[in-house]
N, C-alpha and C positions, 0 to 999 in steps of 0.2 A: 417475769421481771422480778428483779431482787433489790434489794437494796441496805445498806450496811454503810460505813463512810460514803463510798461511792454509789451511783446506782446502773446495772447495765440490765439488758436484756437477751433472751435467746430466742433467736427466727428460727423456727423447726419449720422447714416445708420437704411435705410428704416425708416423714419421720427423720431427714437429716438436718442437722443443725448447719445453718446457714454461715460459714466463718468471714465472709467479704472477700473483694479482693486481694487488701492488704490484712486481713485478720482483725477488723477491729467494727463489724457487725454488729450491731447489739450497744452499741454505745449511747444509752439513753439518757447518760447522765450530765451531756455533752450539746446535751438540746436545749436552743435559748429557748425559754418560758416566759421570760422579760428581759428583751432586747436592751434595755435601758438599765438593765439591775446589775448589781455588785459584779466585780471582775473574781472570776476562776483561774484557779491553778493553770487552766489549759490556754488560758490567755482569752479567754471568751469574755464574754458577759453575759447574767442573768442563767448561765446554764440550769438546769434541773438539778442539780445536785445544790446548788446555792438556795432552795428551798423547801428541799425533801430527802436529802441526808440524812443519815442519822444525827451530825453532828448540827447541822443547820436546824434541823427541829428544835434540837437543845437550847441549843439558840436564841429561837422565837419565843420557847419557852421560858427562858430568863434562867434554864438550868446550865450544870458544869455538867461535861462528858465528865461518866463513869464506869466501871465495868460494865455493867449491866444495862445499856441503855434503852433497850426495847421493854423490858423490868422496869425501869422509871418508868418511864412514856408511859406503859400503858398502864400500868400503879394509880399514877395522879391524873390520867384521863377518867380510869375507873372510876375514884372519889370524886369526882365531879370540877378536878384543876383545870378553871375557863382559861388560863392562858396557856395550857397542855390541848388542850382541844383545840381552839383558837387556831394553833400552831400545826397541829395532825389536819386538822381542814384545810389550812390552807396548802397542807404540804400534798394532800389528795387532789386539790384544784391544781397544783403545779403537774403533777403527776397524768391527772388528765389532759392536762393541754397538749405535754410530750407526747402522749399515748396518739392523742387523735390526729398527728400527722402518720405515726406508724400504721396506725389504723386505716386511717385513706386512702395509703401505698401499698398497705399489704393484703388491705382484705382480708385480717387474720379471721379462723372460726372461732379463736378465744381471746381471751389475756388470763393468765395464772401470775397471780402474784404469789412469791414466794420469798424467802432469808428471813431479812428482820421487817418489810413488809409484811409477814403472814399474822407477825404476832400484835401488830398496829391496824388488821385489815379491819376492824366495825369501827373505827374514827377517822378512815382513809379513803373508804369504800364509798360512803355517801355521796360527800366532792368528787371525787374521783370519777364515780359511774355519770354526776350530774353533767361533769362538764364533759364527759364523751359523748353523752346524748344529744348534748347541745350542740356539738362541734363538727360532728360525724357526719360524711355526707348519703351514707347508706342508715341499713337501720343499726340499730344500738349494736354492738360489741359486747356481749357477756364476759365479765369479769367475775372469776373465781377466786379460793385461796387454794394454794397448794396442801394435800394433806401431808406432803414430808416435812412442811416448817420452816426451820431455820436452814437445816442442811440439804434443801432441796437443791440449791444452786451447787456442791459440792458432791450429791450422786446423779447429778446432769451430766455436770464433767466427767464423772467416772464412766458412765453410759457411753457418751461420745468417743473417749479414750477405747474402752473395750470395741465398741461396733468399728472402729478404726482398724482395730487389730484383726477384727473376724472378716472385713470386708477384702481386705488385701494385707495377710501376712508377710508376705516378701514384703512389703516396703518398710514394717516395723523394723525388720533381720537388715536392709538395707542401710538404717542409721544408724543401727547399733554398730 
């Protein structure tokens, strides 16, 4: 799971990435959290991204987006910023809710957070794991961080592109 403006995710079963029918698998950030909460781009409500965005943290936080905003965030969590923290917990409590319907459905054996999640994961982690515990109908779900970091969601893609090409070459020569 990543997350950056937007947030999505990748179902890898038995090492392929799972694309949907229509392509759009992994859309985690599209998942009401609070049925009742702020309306989304996508025309939804309360989506997961209305409360664990990067820009939505900012947000809660009472900050302005800047370049650097995983750098803020976790800057003024560090010094001890209660409404930077305040904000990362709740954005880990929103974060679990989504997770433990994927969790219910999927049975995954992990969850890997990675992007700008990996570098917010010890003020995300604690909400986050508590409300899976809570919510899970089997036992807990291990949640990890990815050790590629931010660019972990950008050599997934490239993995998936490659194993694409090796698994059936005619059909890359095909679209070309």
């Amino acid at each position: 799971m990543s997350a950056e403006v937007g947030i999505g995710a990748a179902v890898v079963v038995d090492g392929r990435l799972l694309h949907g029918n229509r392509g759009f698998a992994g859309e985690l950030g599209h998942v009401p959290v609070r049925p009742e909460g702020p309306e989304c781009a996508c025309g939804g409500r309360g989506c997961l991204e209305q409360y664990a965005g990067e820009d939505a943290v900012l947000r809660a936080a009472g900050l302005e987006p800047g370049e650097d905003r995983v750098g803020l965030l976790s800057g003024r969590a560090e010094q001890g910023d209660a409404a930077v923290r305040d904000a990362l917990h709740e954005a880990g409590t929103a974060l679990g809710i989504a997770l433990t319907g994927a969790v219910n459905l999927l049975d995954p054996e992990s969850v890997v957070l990675g992007g700008a999640l990996s570098g917010l994961a010890p003020w995300l982690l604690p909400s986050l794991r508590s409300e899976l515990a809570r919510r899970t109908a089997g036992p807990p779900c291990p949640v990890s961080v990815s050790p590629l970091g931010p660019e972990g969601p950008l050599l997934g893609a490239a993995h998936s592109v490659v194993r694409g090409v090796l698994d059936d070459p005619t059909a890359v020569a095909e679209r070309a």
